[in-house]
C-alpha positions as CSV (number, residue, x, y, z in Angstrom):
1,X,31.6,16.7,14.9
2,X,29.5,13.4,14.3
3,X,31.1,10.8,12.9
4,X,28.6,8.7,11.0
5,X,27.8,10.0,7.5
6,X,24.3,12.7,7.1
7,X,22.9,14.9,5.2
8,X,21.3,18.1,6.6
9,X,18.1,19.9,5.6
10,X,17.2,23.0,7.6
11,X,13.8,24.5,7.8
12,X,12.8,28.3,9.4
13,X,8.5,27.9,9.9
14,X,8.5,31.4,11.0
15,X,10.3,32.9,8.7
16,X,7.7,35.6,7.7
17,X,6.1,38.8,9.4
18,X,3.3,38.5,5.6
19,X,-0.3,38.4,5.7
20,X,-1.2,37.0,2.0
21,X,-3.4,40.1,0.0
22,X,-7.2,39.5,0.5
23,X,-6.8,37.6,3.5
24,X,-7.9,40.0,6.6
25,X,-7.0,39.1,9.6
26,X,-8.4,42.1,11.6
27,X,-5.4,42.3,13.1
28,X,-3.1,45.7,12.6
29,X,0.3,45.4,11.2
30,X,1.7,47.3,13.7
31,X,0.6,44.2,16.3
32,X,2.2,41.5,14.0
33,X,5.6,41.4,16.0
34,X,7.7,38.6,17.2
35,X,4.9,36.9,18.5
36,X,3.9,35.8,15.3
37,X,7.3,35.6,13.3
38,X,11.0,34.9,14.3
39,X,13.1,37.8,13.9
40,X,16.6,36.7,13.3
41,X,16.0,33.1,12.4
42,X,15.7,33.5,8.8
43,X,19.3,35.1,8.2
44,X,20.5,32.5,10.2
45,X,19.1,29.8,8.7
46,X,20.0,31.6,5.2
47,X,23.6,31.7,5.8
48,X,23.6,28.2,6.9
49,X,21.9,27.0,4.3
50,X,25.1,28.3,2.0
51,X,27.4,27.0,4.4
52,X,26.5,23.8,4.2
53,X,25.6,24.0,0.4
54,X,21.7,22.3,2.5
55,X,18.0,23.0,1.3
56,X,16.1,25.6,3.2
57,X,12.4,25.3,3.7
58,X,11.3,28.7,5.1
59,X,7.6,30.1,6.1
60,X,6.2,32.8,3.5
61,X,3.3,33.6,6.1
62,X,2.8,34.5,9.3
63,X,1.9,31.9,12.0
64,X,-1.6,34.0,12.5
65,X,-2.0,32.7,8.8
66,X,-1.5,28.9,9.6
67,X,1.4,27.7,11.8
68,X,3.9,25.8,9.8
69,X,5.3,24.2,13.1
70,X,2.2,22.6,14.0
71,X,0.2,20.0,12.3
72,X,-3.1,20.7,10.5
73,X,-5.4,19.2,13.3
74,X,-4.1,20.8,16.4
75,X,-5.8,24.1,17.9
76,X,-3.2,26.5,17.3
77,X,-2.7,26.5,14.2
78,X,-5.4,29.2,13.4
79,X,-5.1,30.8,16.5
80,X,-8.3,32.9,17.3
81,X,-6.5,34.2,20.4
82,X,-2.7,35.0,20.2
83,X,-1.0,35.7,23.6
84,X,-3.9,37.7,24.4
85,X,-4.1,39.3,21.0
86,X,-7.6,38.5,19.7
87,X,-7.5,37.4,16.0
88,X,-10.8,37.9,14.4
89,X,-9.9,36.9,11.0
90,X,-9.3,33.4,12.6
91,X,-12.5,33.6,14.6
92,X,-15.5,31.3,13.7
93,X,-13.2,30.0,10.7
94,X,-15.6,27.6,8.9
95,X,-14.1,24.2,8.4
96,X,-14.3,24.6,4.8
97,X,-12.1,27.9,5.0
98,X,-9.7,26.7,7.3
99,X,-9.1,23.5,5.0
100,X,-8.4,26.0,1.8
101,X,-5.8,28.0,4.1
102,X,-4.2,24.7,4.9
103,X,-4.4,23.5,1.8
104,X,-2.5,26.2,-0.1
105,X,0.0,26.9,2.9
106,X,0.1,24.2,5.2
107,X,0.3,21.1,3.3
108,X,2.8,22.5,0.4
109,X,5.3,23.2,3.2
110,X,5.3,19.6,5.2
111,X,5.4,18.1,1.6
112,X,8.1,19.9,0.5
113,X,10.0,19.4,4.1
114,X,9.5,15.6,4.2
115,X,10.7,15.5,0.5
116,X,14.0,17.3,1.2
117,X,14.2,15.3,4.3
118,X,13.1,11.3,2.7
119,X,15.9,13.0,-0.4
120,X,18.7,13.6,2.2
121,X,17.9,10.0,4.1
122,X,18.5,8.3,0.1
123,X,21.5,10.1,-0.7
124,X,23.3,9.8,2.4
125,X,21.3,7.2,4.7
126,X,20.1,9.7,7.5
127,X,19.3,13.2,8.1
128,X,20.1,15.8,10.5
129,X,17.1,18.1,10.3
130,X,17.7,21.1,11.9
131,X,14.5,23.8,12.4
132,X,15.6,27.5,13.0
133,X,13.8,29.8,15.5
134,X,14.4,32.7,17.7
135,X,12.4,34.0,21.2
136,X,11.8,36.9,22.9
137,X,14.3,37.3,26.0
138,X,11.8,40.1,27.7
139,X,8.9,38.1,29.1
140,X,6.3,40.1,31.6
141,X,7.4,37.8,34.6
142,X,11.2,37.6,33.8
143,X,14.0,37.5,31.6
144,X,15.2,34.5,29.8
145,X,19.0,35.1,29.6
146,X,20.4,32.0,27.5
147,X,21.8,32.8,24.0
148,X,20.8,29.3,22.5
149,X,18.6,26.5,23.2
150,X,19.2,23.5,21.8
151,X,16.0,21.3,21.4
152,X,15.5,17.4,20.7
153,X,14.5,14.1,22.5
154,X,16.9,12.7,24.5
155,X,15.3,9.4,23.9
156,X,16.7,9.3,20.4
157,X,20.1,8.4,19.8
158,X,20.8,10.4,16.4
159,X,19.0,13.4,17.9
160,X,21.2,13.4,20.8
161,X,24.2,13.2,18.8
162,X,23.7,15.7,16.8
163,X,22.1,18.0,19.7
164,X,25.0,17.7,21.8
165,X,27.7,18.2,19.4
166,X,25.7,21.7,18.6
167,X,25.7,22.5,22.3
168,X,29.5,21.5,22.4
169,X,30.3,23.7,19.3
170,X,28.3,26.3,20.5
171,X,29.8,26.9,24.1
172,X,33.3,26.4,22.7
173,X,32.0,29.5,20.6
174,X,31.4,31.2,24.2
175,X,27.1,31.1,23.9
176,X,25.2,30.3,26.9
177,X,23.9,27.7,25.1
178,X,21.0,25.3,26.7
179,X,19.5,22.2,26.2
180,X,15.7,22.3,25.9
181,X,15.6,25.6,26.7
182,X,13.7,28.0,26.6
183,X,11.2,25.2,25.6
184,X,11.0,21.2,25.3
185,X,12.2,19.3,23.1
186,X,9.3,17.0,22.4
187,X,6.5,19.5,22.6
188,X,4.0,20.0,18.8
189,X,7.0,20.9,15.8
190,X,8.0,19.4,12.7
191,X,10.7,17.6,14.0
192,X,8.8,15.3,16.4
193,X,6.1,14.8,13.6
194,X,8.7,14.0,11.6
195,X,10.2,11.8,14.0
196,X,6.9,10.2,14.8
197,X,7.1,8.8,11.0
198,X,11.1,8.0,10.9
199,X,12.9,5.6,12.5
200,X,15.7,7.0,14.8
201,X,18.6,6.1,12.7
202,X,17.5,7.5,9.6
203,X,16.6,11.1,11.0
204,X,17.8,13.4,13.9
205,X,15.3,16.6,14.2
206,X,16.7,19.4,16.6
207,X,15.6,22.9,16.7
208,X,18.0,25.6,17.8
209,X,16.5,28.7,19.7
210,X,18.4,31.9,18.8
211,X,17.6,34.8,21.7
212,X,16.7,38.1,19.6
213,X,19.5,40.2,21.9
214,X,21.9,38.6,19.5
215,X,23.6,41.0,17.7
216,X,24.4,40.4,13.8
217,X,28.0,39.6,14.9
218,X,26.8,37.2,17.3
219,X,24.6,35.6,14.7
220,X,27.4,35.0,12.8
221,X,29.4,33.3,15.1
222,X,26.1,30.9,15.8
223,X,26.4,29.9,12.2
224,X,29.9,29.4,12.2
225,X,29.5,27.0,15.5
226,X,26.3,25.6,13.9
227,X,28.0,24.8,10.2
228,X,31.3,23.9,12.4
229,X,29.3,20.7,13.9
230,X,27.0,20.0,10.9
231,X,30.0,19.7,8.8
């Protein structure tokens, strides 16, 4: 539990397996698989969301499409190459087609995000912002074996609050739940571009990394730990 008053607003950026009709990415839909969509993340993040009685901001495209999670001027966010999975709809991508894709993807979702989020910080004088994901535990050079990662700047104090109250609700739960694992907390996302704009006391961005070997009973003891800490 944290004890200084919040709202929440959660967001899931890869939310969505869809390719939008008439856009061709020359990529088979049999190949569009957790590499470019988080399985899992968006019931989470759903029943959260109605927990909490929070807004949910949640991809409707594929990160092949445009990646919600990165900002519009860094190179993967029209990934020509995916993990080794060419993508020749993104390929040679004239500037003037890439900035119409942003434009009716990109940009509507980080509008609507920092709304919710500048709408939480006037109601209740800061926001917990809390991004949803989930990764792959089978990787070609090992396993990653954590149930959870927790992710956010230990730099920031709110962050850290809020981060480590998750972790503490979440191993009470029994999850092997990590901090900044299975990635870093300060790498390209919405929360440190949010955070780049917000001073720390106002917001707290932390992303929670749900491993895809969770069950649907497991997942619903994550949002009970989750909406246990938030609350």
């Amino acid at each position: 539990m944290i004890s200084s008053p919040f709202g929440v607003v959660l967001s899931c950026e890869h939310a969505s397996a869809r390719t939008p009709p008439g856009l061709d990415l020359g990529v088979p839909a049999s190949h569009l698989g957790h590499e470019v969509w988080d399985p899992g993340a968006l019931d989470v993040a759903q029943a959260l969301a109605l927990r909490l009685a929070a807004p949910l901001l949640s991809g409707q495209v594929n990160r092949l499409v445009c990646d919600l999670h990165r900002r519009e001027t860094h190179p993967e966010v029209t990934r020509a190459d995916a993990w080794g999975l060419a993508v020749p709809g993104n390929a040679g991508l004239s500037p003037q087609a890439r900035a119409a894709r942003l434009a009716a993807f990109h940009a509507p979702f980080r509008r609507a995000l920092r709304a919710e989020v500048d709408r939480a910080i006037g109601l209740h004088s800061a926001c917990a912002h809390v991004s949803v994901h989930s990764f792959t535990p089978h990787l070609p050079h090992g396993e990653r074996d954590l149930d959870v990662g927790v992710l956010f700047r230990p730099d920031r104090a709110f962050a850290t609050a809020v981060g480590d109250a998750l972790l503490a609700a979440l191993a009470q739960a029994g999850f092997d739940a990590r901090l900044n694992q299975p990635y870093q907390g300060v790498g390209e996302a919405t929360t440190t571009w949010l955070e780049e704009q917000l001073p720390d006391r106002r917001y707290a961005g932390v992303e929670i990394e749900l491993s895809q070997r969770l069950d649907d009973v497991a997942l619903a003891r994550v949002v009970e730990a989750l909406a246990y800490a938030l609350s």
